[in-house]
N, C-alpha and C positions, 0 to 999 in steps of 0.2 A: 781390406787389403788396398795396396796403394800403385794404380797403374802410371808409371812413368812415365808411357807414351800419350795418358790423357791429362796427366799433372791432376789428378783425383783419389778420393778412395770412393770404394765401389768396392760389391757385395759383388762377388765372383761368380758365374756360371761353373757350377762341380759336372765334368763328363766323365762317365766312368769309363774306364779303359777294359777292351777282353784281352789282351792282347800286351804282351813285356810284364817287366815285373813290378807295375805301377798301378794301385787301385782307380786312381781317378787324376783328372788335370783340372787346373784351375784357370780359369782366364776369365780378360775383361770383358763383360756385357757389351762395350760402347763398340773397344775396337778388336777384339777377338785375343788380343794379347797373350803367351801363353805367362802364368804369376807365378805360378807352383803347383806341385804333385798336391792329391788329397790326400788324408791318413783312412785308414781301412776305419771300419764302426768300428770293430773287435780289437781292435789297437787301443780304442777310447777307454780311459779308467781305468786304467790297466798299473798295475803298481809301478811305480818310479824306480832309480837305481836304488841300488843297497845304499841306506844313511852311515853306513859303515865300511871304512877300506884298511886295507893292509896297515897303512901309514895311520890313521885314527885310532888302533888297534894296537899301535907299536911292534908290530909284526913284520919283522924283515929275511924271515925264514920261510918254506914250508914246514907244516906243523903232519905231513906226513912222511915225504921222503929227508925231510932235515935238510934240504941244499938252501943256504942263502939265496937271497933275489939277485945277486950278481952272477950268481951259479947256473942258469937256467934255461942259457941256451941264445938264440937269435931270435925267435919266437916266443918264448916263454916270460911269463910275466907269474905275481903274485894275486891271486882272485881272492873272495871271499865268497865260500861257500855255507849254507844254511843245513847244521845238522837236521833238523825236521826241517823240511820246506815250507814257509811263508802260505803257501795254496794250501796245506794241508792243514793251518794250524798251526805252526811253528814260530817261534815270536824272531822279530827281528833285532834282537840282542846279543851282545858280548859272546851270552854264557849258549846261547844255540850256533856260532856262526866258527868256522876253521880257516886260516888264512892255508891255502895249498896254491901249488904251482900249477898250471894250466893243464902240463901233462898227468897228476895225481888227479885234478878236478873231472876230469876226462874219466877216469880211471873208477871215481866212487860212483859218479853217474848209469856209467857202464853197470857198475855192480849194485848197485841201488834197483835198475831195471832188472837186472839177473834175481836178483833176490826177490822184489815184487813178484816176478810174474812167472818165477819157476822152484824159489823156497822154501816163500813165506808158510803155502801147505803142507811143507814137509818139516820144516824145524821150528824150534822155538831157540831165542836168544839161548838162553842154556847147551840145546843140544848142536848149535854149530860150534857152540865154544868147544865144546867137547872133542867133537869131530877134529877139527883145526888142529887142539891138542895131541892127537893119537895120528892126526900124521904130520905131527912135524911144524904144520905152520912156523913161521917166526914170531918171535913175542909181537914185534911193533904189529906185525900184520892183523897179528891174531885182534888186541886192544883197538886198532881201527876199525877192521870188520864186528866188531861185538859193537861199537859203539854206531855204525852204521845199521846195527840190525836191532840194536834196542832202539834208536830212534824210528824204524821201522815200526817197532810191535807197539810205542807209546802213541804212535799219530792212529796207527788203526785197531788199536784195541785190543790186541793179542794178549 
């Protein structure tokens, strides 16, 4: 790193911080200078963004509620989400990945966790579609929740 006030570079003293929302500071050996925040270890190697966005995609919709990206609010944007997730196995491709609006993205997360951790020992891809059907669900709904709950059961073996 390069201390302005010593016109140098120099190999920075790292203090870790207990205290704000800052793992460690950086400054000069010579004159104490603060350079920069440190990055957390567990931050390190950590995968990069998506090599994939809405726009590389041609994707100028949500592909679950249908609203165009002009459609979508003061906050809302178009994300790209990972049908099987990348951590678990899931490739970072075209054919695994859904462009949705910030509010939908929220939404399968939401039901992603619902499902892990209070479904998955109850149903199988089969019997929520079943379910869903006998009350009513909506088609779209039903085709996205099957398609969130098969990529469920393919990452963990169901």
């Amino acid at each position: 790193m390069y201390c302005s006030d010593c016109s140098v570079d120099v190999d920075p003293v790292e203090t870790i911080l207990t205290e704000g929302p800052h793992y460690s500071k950086l400054s000069c050996p010579a004159c104490g200078k603060y350079l920069a925040f440190g990055k957390k270890p567990a931050n390190e190697g950590k995968r990069g963004k998506n090599k994939h966005t809405p726009e590389s995609l041609g994707i100028s919709h949500c592909e679950m509620c249908k609203r165009p990206g002009d459609r979508l609010g003061s906050r809302g944007v178009l994300e790209v989400h990972h049908v099987a997730e990348v951590q678990d196995g899931g490739a970072d491709i075209p054919d695994n990945i859904w462009v949705v609006c910030t509010s939908c993205h929220k939404l399968i997360h939401h039901q992603r966790t619902y499902i892990n951790q209070h479904l998955a020992h109850l149903y199988t891809a089969k019997q929520l579609q079943a379910e869903m059907t006998e009350y009513n669900v909506p088609a779209d709904t039903q085709a996205i929740m099957k398609r969130i709950f098969a990529a469920h059961e393919s990452v963990n073996g169901r």
